[in-house]
C-alpha positions in Angstrom: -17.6 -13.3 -23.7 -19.2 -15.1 -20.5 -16.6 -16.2 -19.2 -14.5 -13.0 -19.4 -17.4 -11.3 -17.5 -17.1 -14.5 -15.0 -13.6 -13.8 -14.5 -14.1 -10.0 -14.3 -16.8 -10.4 -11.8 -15.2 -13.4 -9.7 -11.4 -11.4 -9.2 -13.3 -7.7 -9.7 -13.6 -7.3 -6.3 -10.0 -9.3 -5.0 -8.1 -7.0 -6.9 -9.6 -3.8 -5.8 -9.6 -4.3 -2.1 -6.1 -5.5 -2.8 -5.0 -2.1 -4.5 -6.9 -0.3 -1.8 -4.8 -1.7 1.2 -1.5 -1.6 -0.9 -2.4 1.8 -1.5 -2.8 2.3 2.3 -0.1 0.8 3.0 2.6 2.5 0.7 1.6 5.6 2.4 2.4 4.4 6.0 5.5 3.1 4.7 7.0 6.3 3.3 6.0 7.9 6.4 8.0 4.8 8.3 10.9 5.9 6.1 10.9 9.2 6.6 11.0 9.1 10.8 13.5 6.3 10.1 15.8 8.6 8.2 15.2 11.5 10.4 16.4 9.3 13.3 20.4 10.3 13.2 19.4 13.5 13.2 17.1 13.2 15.9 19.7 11.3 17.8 22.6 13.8 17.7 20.6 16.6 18.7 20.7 15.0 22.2 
């Protein structure tokens, strides 16, 4: 049981600032996406 909890608390805090930034990231990225999608359109109109 102590060395779960040593595990736990040694990659606790790895892996949550991890899922944080991939979180962070993910969103940027679909936003990327989008304007890359949207550029055809954006092209044409000009």
């Amino acid at each position: 049981m102590d060395q779960w909890l040593s595990v736990i608390s040694e990659l606790g805090f790895p892996i949550v600032v991890t899922l944080y930034l991939l979180n962070r990231i993910e969103s940027k990225l679909d936003t990327l996406n989008h304007s890359i999608q949207m550029l055809p359109t954006q092209l044409g109109k000009n």
